[in-house]
Backbone as JSON, one array per atom type, in Angstrom:
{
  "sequence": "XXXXXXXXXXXXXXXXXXXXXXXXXXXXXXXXXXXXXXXXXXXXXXXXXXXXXXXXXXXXXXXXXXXXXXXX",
  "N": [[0.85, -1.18, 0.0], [1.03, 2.1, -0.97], [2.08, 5.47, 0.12], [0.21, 8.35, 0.58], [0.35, 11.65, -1.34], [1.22, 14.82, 0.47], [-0.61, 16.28, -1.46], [-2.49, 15.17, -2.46], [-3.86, 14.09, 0.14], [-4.72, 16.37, 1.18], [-6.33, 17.49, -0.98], [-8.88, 15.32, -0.03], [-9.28, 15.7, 2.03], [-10.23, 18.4, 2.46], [-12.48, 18.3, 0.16], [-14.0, 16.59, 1.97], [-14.84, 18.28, 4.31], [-16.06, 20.36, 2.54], [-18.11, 19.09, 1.3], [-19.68, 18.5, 3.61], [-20.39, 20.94, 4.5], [-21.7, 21.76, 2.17], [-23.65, 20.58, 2.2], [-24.68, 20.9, 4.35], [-25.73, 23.98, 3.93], [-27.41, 23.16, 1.66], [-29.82, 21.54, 2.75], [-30.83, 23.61, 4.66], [-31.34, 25.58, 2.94], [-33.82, 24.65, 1.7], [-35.03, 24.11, 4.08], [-35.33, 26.9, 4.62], [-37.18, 27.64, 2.15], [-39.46, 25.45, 2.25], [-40.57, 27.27, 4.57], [-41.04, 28.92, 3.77], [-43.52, 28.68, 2.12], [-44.64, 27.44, 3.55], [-44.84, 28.39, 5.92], [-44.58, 27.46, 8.54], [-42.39, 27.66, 10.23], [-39.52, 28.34, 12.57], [-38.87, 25.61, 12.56], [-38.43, 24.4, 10.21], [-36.2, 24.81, 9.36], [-34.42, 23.77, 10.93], [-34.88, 21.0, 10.98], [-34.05, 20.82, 7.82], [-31.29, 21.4, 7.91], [-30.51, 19.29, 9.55], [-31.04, 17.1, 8.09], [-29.62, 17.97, 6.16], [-27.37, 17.64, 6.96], [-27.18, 14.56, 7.97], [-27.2, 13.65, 5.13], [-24.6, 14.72, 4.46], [-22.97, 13.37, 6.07], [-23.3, 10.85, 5.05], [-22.52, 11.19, 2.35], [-20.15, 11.21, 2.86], [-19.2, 8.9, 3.83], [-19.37, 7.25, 1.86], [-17.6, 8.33, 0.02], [-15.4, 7.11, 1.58], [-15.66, 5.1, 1.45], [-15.03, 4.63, -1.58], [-12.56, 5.15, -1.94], [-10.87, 4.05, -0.44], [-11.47, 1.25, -1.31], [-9.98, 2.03, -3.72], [-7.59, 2.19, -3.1], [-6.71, -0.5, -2.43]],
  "CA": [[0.0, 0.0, 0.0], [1.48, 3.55, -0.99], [1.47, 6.56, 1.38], [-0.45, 9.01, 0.31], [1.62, 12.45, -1.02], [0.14, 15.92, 1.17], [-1.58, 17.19, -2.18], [-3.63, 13.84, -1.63], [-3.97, 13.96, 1.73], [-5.08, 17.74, 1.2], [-7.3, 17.3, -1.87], [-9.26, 14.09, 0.27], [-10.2, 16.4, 3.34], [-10.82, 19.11, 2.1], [-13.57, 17.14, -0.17], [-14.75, 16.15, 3.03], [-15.28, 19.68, 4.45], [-16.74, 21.41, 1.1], [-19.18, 18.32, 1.01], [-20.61, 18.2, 4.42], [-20.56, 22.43, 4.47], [-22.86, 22.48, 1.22], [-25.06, 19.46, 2.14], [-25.75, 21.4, 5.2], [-26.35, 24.72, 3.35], [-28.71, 23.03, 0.49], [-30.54, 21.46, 3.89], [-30.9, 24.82, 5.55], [-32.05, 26.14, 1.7], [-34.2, 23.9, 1.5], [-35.95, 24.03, 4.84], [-35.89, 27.79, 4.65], [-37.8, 27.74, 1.2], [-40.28, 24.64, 3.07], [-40.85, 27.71, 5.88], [-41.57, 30.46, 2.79], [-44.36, 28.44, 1.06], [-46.09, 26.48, 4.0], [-45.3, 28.94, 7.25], [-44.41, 26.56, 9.67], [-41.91, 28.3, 11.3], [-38.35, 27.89, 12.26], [-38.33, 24.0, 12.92], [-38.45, 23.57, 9.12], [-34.79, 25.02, 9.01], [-34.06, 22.79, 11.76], [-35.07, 19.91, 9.66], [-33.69, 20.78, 6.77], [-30.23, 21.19, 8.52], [-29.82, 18.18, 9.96], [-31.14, 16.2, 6.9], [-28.85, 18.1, 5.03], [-25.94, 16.65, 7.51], [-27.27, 13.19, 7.38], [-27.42, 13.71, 3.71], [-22.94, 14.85, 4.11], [-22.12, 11.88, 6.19], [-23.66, 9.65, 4.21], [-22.01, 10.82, 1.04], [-18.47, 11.32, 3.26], [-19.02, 7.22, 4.18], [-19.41, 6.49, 0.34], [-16.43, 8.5, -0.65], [-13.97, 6.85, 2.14], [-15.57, 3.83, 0.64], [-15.01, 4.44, -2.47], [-11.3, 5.99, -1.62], [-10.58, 2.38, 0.66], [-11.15, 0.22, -2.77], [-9.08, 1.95, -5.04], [-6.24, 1.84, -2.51], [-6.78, -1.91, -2.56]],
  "C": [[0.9, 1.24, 0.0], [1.18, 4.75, -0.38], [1.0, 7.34, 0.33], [0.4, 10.35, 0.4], [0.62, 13.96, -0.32], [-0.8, 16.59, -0.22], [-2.96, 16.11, -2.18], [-4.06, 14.05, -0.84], [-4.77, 15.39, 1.82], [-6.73, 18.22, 0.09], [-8.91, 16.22, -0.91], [-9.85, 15.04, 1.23], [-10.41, 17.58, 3.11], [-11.85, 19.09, 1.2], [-14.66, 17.02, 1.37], [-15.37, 17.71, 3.72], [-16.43, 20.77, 3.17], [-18.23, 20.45, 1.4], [-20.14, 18.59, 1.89], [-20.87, 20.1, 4.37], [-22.0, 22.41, 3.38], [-23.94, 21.57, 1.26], [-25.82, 20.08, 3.82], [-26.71, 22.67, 4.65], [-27.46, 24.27, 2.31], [-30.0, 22.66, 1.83], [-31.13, 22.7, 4.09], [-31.44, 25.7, 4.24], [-33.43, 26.05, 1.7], [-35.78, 24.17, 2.9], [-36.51, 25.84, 4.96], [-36.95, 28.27, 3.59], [-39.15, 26.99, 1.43], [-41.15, 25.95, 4.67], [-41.57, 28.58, 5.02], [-43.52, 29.9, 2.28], [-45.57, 27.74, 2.33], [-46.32, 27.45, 5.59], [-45.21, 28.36, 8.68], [-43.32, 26.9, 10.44], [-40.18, 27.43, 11.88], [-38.01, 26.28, 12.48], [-37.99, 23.69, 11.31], [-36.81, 23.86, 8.8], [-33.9, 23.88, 9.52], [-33.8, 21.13, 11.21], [-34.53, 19.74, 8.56], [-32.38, 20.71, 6.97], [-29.45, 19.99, 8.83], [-30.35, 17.2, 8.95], [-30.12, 16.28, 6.26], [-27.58, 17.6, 5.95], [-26.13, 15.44, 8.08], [-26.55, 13.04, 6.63], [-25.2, 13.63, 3.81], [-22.63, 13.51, 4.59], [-22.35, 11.27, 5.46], [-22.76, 9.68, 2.89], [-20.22, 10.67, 1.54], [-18.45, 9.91, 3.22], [-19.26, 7.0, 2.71], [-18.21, 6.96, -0.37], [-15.13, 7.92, 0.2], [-14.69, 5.35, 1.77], [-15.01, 2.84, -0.69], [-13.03, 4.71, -2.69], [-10.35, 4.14, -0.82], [-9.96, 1.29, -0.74], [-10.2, 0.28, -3.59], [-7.38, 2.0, -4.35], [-5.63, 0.34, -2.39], [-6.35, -2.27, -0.95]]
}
């Protein structure tokens, strides 16, 4: 197995940061646009927030999945 060189290592987590950052912001879009149309008040941000950082881990655990394999 080959170490990994810092533009790797730099490229890989910072990925990880950008991802879960904009899967919270589309969340938090998302629930604030869900608050515009139906009025329900700030829980829908709330909701939309933490869906949308579900939504990052989930894709962070598919890219250190996918990151695992091709290292063999």
């Amino acid at each position: 197995m080959r170490r990994l060189t810092i533009w790797q290592a730099l490229a890989i987590s910072s990925q990880f940061g950008i991802l879960l950052a904009a899967s919270v912001l589309v969340g938090f879009g998302l629930g604030w646009l869900v608050d515009k149309l139906t009025g329900v008040g700030a829980i829908a941000y709330f909701v939309g927030a933490t869906l949308g950082m579900v939504a990052g881990v989930y894709s962070m655990v598919k890219l250190v999945r996918v990151f695992l394999q091709r290292r063999g």
